[in-house]
N, CA, C and O atoms as a CHARMM CRD file, in Angstrom:
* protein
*
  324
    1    1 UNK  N     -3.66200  -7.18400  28.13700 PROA 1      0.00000
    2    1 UNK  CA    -3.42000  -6.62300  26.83900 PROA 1      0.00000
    3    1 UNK  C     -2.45300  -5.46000  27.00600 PROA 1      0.00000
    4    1 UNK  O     -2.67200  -4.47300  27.70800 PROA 1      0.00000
    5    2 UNK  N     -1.40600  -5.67500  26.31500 PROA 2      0.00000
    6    2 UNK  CA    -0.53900  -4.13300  26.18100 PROA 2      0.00000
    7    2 UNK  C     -0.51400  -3.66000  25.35200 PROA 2      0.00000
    8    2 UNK  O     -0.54500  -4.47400  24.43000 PROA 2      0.00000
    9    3 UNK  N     -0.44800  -2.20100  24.85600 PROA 3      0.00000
   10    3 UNK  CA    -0.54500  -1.28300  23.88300 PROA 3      0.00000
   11    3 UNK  C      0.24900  -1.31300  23.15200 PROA 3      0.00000
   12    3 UNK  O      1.33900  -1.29500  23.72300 PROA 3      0.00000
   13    4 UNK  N      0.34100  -1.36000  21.93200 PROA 4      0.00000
   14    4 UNK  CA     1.95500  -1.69700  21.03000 PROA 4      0.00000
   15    4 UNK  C      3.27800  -0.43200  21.34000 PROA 4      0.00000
   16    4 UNK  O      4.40600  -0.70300  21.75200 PROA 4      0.00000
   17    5 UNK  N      2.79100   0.86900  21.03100 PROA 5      0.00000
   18    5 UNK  CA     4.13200   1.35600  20.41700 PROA 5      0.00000
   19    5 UNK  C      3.61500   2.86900  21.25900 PROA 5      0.00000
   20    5 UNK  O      4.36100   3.16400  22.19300 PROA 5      0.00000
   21    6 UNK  N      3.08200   3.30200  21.15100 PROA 6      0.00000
   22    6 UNK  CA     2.15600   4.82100  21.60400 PROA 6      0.00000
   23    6 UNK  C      0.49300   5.25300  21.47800 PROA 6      0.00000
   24    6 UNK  O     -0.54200   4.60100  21.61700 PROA 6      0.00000
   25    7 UNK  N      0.70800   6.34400  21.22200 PROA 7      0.00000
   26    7 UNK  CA    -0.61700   7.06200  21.30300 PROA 7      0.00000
   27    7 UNK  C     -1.00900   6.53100  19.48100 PROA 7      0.00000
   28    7 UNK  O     -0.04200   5.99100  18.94300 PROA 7      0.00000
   29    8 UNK  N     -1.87300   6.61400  18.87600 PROA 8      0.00000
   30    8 UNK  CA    -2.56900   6.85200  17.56300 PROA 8      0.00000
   31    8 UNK  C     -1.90600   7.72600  16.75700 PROA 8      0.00000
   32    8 UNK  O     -2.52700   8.78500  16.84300 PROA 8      0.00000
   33    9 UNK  N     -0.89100   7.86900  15.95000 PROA 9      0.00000
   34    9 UNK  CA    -0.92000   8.53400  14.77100 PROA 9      0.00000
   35    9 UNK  C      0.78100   8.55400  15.38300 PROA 9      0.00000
   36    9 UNK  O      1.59700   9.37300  14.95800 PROA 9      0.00000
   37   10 UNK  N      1.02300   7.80800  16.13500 PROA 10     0.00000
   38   10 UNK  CA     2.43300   7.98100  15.86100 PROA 10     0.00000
   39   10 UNK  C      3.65000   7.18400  14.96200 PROA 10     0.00000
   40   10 UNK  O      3.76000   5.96200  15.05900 PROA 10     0.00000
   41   11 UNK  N      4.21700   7.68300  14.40800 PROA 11     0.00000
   42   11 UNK  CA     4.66900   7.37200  13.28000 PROA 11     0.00000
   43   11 UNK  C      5.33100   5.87600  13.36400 PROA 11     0.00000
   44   11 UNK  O      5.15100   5.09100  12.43300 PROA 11     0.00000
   45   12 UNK  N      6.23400   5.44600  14.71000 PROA 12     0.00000
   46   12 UNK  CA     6.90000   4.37500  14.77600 PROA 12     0.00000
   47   12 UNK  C      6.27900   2.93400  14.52100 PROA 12     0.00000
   48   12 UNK  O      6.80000   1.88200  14.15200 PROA 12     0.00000
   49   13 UNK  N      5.24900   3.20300  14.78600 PROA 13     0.00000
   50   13 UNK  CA     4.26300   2.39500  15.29600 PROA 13     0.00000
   51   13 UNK  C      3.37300   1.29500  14.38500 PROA 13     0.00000
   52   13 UNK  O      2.82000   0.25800  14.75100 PROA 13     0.00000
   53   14 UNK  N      3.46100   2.03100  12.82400 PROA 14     0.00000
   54   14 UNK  CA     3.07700   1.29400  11.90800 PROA 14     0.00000
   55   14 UNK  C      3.39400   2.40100  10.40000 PROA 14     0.00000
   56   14 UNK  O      2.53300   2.98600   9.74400 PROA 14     0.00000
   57   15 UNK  N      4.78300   2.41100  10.19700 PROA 15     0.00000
   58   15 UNK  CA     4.70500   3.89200   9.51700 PROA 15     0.00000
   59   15 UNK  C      4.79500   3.39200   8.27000 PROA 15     0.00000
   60   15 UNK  O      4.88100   4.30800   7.45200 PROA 15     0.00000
   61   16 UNK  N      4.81700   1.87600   7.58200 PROA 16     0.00000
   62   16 UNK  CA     4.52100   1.41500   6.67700 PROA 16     0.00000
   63   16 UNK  C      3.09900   1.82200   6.21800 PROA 16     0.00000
   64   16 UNK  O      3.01300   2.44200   5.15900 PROA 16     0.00000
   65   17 UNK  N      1.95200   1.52500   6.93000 PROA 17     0.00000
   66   17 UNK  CA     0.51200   1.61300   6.84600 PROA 17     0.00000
   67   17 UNK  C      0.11900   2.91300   6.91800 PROA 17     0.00000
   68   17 UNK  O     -0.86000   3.23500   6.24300 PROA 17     0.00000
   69   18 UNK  N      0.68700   3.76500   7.61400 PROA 18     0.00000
   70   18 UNK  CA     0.68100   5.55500   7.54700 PROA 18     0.00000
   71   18 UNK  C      1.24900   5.96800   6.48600 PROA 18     0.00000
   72   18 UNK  O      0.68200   6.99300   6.10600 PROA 18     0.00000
   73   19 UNK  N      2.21600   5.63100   5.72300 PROA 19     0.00000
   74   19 UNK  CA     2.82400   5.86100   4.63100 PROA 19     0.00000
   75   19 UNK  C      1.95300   5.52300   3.55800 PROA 19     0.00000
   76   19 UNK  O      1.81300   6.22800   2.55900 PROA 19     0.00000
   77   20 UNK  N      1.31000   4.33600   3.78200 PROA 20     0.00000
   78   20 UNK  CA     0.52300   4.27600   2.22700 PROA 20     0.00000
   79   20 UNK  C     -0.53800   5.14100   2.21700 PROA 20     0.00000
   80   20 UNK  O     -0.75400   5.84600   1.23200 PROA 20     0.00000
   81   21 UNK  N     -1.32900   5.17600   3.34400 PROA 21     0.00000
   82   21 UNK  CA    -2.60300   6.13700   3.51600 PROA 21     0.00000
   83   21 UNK  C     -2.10000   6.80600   3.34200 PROA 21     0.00000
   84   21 UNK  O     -1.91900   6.66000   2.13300 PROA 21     0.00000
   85   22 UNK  N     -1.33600   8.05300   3.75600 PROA 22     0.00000
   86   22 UNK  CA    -1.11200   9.56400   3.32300 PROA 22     0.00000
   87   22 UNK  C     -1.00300   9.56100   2.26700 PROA 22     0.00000
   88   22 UNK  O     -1.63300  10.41600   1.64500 PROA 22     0.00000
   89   23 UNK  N     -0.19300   8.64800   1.56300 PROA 23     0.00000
   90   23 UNK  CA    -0.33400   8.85100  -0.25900 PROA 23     0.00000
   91   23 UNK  C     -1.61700   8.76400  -0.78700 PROA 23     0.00000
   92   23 UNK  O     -2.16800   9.58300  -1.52100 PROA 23     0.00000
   93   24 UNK  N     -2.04900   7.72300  -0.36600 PROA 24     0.00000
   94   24 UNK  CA    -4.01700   7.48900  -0.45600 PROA 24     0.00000
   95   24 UNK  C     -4.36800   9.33900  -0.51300 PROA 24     0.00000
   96   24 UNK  O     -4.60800  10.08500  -1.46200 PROA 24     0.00000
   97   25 UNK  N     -4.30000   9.48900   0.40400 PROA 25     0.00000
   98   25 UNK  CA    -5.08600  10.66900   0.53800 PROA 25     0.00000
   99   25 UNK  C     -4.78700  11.81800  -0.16200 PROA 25     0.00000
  100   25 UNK  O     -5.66300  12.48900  -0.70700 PROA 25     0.00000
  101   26 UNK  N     -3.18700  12.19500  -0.19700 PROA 26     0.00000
  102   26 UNK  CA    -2.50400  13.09100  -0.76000 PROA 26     0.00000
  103   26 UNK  C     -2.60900  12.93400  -2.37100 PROA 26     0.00000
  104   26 UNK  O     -2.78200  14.00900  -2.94400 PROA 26     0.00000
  105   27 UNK  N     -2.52800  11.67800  -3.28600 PROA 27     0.00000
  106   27 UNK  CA    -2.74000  12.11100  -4.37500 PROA 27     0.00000
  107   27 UNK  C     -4.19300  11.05600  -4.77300 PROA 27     0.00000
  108   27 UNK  O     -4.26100  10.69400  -5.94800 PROA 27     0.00000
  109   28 UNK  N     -4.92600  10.74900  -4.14200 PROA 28     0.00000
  110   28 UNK  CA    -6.57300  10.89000  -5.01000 PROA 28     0.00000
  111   28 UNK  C     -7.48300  11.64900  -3.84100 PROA 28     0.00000
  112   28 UNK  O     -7.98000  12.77200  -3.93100 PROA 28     0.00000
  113   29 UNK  N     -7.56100  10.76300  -2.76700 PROA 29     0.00000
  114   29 UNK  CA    -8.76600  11.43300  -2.19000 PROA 29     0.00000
  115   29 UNK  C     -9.35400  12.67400  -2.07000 PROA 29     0.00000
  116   29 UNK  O    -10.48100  13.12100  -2.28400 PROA 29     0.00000
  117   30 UNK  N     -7.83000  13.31700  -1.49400 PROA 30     0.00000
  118   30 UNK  CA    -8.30200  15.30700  -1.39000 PROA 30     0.00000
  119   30 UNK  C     -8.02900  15.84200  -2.68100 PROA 30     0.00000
  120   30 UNK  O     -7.85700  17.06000  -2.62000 PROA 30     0.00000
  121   31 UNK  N     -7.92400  15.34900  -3.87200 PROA 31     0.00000
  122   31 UNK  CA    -8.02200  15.45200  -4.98300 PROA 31     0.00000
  123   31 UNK  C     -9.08600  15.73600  -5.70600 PROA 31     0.00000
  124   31 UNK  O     -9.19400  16.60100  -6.57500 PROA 31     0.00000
  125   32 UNK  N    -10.01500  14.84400  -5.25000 PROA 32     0.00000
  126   32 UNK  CA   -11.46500  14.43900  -6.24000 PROA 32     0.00000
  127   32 UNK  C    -12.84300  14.39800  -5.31900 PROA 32     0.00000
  128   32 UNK  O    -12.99000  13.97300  -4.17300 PROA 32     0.00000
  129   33 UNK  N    -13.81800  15.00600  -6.25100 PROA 33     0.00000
  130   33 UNK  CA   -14.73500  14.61000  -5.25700 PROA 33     0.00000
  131   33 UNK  C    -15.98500  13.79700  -5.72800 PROA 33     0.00000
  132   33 UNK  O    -16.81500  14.23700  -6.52200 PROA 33     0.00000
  133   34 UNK  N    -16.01600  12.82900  -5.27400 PROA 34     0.00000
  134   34 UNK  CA   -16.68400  11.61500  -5.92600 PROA 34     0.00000
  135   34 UNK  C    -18.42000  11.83500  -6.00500 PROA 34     0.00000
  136   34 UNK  O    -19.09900  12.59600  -5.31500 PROA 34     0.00000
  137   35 UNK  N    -18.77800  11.08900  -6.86800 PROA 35     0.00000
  138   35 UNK  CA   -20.50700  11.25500  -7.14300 PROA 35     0.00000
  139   35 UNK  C    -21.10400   9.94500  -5.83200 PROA 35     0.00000
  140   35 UNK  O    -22.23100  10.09900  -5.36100 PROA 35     0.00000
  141   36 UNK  N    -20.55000   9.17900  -5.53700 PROA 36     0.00000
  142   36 UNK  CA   -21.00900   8.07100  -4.28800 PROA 36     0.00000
  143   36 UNK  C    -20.37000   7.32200  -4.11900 PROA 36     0.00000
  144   36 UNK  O    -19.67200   7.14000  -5.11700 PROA 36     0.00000
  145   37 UNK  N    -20.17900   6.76700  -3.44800 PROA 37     0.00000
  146   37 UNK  CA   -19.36000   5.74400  -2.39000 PROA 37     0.00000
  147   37 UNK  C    -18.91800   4.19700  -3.32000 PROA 37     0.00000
  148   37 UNK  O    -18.09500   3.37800  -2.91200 PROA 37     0.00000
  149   38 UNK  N    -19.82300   4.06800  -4.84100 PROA 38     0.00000
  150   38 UNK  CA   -19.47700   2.99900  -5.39400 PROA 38     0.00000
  151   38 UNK  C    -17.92200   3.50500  -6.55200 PROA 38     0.00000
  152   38 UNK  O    -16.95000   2.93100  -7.04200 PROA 38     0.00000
  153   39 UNK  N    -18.59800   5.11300  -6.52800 PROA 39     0.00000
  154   39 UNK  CA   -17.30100   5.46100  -7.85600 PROA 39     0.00000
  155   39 UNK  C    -16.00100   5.65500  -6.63700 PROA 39     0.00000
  156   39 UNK  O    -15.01300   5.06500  -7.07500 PROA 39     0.00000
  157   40 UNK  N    -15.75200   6.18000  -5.50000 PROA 40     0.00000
  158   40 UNK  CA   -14.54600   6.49300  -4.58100 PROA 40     0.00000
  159   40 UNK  C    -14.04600   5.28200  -4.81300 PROA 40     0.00000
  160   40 UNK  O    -13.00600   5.08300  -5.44000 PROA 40     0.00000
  161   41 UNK  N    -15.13700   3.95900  -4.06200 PROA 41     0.00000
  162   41 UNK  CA   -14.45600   2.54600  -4.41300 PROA 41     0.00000
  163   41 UNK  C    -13.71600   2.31600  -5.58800 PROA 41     0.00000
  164   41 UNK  O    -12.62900   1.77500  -5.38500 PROA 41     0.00000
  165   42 UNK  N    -14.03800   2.61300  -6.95300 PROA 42     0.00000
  166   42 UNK  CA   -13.43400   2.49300  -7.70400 PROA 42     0.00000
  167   42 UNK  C    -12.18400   2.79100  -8.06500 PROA 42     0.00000
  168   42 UNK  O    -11.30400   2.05500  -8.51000 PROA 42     0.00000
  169   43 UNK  N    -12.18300   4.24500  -7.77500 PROA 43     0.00000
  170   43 UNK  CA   -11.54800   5.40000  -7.77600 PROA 43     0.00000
  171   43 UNK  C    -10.17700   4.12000  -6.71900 PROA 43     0.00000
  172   43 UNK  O     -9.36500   3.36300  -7.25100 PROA 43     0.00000
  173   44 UNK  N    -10.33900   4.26900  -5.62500 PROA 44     0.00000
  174   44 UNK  CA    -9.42000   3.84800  -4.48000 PROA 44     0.00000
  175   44 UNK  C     -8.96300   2.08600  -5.40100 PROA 44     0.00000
  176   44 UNK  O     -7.81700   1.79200  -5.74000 PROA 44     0.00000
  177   45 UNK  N     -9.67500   1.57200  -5.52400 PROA 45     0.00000
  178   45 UNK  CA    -9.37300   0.24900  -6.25700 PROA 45     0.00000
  179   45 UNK  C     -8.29100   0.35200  -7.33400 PROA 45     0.00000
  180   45 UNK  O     -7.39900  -0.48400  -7.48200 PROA 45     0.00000
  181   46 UNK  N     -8.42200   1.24100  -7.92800 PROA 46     0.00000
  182   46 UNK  CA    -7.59300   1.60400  -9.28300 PROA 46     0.00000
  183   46 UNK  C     -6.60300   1.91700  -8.87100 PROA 46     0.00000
  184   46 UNK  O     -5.64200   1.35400  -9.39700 PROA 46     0.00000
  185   47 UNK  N     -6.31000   2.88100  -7.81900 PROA 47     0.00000
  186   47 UNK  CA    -5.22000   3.45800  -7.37100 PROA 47     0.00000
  187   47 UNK  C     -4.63900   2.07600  -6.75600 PROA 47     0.00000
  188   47 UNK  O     -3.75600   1.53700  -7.42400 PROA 47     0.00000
  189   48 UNK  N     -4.98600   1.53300  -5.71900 PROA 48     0.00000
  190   48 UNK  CA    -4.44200   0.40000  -5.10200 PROA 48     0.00000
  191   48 UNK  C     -3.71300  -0.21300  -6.23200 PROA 48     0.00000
  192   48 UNK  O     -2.49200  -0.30400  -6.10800 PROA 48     0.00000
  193   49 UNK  N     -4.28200  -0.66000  -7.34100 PROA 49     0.00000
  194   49 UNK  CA    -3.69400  -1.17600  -8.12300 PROA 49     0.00000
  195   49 UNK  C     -2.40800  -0.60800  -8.64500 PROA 49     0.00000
  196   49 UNK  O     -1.36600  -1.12200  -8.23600 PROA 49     0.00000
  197   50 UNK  N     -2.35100   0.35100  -9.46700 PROA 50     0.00000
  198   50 UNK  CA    -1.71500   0.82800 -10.19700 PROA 50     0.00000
  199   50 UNK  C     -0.16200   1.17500  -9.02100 PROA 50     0.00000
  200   50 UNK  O      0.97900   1.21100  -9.48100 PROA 50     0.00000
  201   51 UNK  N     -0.55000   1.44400  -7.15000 PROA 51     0.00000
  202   51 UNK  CA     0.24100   1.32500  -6.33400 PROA 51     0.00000
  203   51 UNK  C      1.49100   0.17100  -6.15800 PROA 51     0.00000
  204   51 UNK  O      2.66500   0.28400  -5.80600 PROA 51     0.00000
  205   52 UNK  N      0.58600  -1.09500  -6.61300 PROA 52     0.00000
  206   52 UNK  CA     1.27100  -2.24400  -6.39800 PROA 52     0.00000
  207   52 UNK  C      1.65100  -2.37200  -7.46700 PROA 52     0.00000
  208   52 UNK  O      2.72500  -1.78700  -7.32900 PROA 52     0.00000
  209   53 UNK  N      1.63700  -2.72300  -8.61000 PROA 53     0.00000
  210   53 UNK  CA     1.99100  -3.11800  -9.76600 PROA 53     0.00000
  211   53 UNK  C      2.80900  -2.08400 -10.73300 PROA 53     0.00000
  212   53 UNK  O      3.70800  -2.74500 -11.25200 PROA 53     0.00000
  213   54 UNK  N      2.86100  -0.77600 -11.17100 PROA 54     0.00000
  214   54 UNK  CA     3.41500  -0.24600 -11.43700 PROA 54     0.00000
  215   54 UNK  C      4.63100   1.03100 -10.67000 PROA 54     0.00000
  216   54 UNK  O      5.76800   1.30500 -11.05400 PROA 54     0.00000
  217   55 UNK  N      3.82600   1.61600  -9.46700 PROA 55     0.00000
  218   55 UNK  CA     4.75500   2.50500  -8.93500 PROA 55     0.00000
  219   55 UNK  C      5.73500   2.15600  -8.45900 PROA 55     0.00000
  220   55 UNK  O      5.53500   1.18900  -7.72400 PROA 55     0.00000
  221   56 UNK  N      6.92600   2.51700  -8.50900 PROA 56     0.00000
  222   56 UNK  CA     8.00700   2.78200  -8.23400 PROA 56     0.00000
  223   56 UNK  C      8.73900   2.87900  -6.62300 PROA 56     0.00000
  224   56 UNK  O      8.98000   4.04400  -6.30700 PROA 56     0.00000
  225   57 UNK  N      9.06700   1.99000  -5.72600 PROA 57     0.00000
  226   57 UNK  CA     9.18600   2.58200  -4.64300 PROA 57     0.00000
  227   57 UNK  C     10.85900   2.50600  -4.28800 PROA 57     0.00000
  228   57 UNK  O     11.66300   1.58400  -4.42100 PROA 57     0.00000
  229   58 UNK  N     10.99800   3.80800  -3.80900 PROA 58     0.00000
  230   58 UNK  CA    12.45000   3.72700  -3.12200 PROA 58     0.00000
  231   58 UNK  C     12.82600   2.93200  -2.15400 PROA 58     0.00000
  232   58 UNK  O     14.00300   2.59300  -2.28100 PROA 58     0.00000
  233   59 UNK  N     12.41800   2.59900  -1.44800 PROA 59     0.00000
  234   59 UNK  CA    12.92600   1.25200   0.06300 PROA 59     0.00000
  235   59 UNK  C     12.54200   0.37900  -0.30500 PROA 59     0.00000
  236   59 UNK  O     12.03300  -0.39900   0.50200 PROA 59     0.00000
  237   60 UNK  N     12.58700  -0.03100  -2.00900 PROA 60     0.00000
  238   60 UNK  CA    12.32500  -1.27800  -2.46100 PROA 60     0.00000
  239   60 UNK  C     13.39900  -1.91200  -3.52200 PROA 60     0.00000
  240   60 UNK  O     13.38800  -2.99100  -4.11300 PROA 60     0.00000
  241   61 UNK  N     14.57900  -0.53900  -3.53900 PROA 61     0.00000
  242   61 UNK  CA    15.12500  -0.20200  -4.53700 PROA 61     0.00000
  243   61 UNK  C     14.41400  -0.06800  -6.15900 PROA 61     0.00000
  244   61 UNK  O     14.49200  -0.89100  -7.07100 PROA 61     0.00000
  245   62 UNK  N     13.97000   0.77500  -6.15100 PROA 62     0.00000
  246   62 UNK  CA    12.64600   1.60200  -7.41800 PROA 62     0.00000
  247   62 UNK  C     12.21700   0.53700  -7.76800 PROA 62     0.00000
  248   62 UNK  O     12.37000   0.40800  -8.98200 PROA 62     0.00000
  249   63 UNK  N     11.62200  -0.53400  -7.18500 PROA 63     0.00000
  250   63 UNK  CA    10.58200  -1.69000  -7.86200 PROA 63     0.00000
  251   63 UNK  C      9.24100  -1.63400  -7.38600 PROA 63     0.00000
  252   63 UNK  O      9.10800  -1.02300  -6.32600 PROA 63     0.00000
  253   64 UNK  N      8.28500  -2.08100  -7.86200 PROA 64     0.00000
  254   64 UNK  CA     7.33300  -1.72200  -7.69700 PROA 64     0.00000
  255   64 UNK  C      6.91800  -3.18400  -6.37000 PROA 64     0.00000
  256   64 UNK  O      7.55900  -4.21600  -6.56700 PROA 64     0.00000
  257   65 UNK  N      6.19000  -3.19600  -5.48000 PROA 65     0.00000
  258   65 UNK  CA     5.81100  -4.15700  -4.67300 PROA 65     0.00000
  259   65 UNK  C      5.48000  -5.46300  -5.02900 PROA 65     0.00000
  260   65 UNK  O      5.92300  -6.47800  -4.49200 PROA 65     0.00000
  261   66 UNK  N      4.47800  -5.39200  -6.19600 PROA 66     0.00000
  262   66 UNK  CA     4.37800  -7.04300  -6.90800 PROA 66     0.00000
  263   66 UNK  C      6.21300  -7.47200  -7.25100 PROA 66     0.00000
  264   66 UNK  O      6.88700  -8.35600  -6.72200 PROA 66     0.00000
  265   67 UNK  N      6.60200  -6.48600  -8.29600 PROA 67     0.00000
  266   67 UNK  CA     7.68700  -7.58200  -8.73700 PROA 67     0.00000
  267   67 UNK  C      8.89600  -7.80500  -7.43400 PROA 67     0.00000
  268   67 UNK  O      9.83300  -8.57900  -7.63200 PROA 67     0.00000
  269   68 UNK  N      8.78500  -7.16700  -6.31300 PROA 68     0.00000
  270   68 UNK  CA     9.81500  -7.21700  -5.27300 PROA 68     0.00000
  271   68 UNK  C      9.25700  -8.29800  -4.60600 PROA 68     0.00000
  272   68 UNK  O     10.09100  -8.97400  -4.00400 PROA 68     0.00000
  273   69 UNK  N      8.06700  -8.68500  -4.52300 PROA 69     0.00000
  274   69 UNK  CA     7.48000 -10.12200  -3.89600 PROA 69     0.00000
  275   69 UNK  C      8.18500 -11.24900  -5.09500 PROA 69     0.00000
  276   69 UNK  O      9.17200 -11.98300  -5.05700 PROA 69     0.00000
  277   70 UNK  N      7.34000 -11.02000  -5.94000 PROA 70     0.00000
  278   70 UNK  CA     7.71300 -12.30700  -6.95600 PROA 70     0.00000
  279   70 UNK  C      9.24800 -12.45500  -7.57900 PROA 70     0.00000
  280   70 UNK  O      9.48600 -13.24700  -8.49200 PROA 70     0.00000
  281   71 UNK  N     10.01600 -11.81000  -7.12700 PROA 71     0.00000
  282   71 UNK  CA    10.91100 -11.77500  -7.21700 PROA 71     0.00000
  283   71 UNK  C     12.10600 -12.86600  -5.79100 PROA 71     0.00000
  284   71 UNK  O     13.05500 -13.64600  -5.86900 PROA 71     0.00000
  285   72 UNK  N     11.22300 -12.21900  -4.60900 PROA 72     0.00000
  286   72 UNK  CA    11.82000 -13.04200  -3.71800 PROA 72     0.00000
  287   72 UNK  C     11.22200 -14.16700  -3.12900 PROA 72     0.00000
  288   72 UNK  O     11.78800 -14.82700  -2.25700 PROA 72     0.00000
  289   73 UNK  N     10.04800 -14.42500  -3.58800 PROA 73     0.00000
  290   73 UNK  CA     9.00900 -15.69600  -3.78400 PROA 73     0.00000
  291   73 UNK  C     10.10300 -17.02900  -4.13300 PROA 73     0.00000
  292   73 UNK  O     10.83600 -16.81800  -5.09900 PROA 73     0.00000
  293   74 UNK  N     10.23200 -18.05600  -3.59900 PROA 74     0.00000
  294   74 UNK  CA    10.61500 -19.55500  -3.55600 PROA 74     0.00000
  295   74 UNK  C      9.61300 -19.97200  -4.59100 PROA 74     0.00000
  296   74 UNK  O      8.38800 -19.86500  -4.53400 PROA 74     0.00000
  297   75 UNK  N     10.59500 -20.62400  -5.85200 PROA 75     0.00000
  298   75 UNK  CA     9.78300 -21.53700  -6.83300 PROA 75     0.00000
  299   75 UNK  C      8.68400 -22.38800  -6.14500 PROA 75     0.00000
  300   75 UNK  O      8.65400 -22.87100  -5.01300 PROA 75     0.00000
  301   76 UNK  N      7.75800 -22.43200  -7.20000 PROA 76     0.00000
  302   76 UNK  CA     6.54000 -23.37300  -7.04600 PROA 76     0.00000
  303   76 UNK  C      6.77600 -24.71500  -6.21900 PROA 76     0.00000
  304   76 UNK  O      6.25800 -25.07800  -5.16300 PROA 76     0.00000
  305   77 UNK  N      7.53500 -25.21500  -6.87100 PROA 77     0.00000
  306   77 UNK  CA     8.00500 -26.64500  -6.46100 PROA 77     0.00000
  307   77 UNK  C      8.47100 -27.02800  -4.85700 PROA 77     0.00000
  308   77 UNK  O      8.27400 -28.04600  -4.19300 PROA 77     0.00000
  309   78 UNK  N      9.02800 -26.02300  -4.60900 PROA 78     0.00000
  310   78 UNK  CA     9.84100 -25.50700  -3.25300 PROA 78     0.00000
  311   78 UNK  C      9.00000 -25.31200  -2.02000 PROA 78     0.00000
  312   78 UNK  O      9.32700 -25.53900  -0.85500 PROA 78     0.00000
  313   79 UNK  N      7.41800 -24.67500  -2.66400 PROA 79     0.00000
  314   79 UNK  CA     6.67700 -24.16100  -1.80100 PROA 79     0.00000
  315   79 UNK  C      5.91100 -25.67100  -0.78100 PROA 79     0.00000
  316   79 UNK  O      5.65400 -25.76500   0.41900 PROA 79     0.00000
  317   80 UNK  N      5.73500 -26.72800  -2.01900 PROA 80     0.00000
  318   80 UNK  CA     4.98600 -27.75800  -1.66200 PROA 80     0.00000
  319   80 UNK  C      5.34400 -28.60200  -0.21700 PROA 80     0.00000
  320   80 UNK  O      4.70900 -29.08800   0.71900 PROA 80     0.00000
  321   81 UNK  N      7.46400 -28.39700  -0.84200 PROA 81     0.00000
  322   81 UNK  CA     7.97500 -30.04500   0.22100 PROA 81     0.00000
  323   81 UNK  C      7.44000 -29.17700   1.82000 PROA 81     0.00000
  324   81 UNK  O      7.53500 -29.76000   2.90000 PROA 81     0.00000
């Protein structure tokens, strides 16, 4: 087994997936402080959502992640042959 990229928390390494968590964290988690572990879920669910489907991302050219998929998604028909 070889180690991918470095130590833990280094940026090269998966800075897509570090990038979304810090936003995770930066605008709800250390934000709010939840009544139990079913409302955070919620709380985090909503956000996920509203992440993919409406926000805005720059290295996507300002589209939001759903429509930059379905956008470069191969028609239905295409998918089958």
């Amino acid at each position: 087994m070889v180690q991918s990229v470095g130590r833990t928390g280094v940026c090269w390494d998966n800075s897509v997936a570090e990038s979304f968590f810090s936003s995770l964290k930066r605008e709800l988690v250390s934000r709010y402080r939840f009544e139990d572990r079913a409302g955070a879920r919620r709380a985090i669910f909503g956000w996920i959502n509203r992440y993919n489907t409406r926000r805005l991302h720059s290295s996507l050219d300002c589209r939001s992640p759903i429509d930059c998929e379905n956008q470069n998604r191969p028609p239905r028909a295409a998918q089958a042959a």
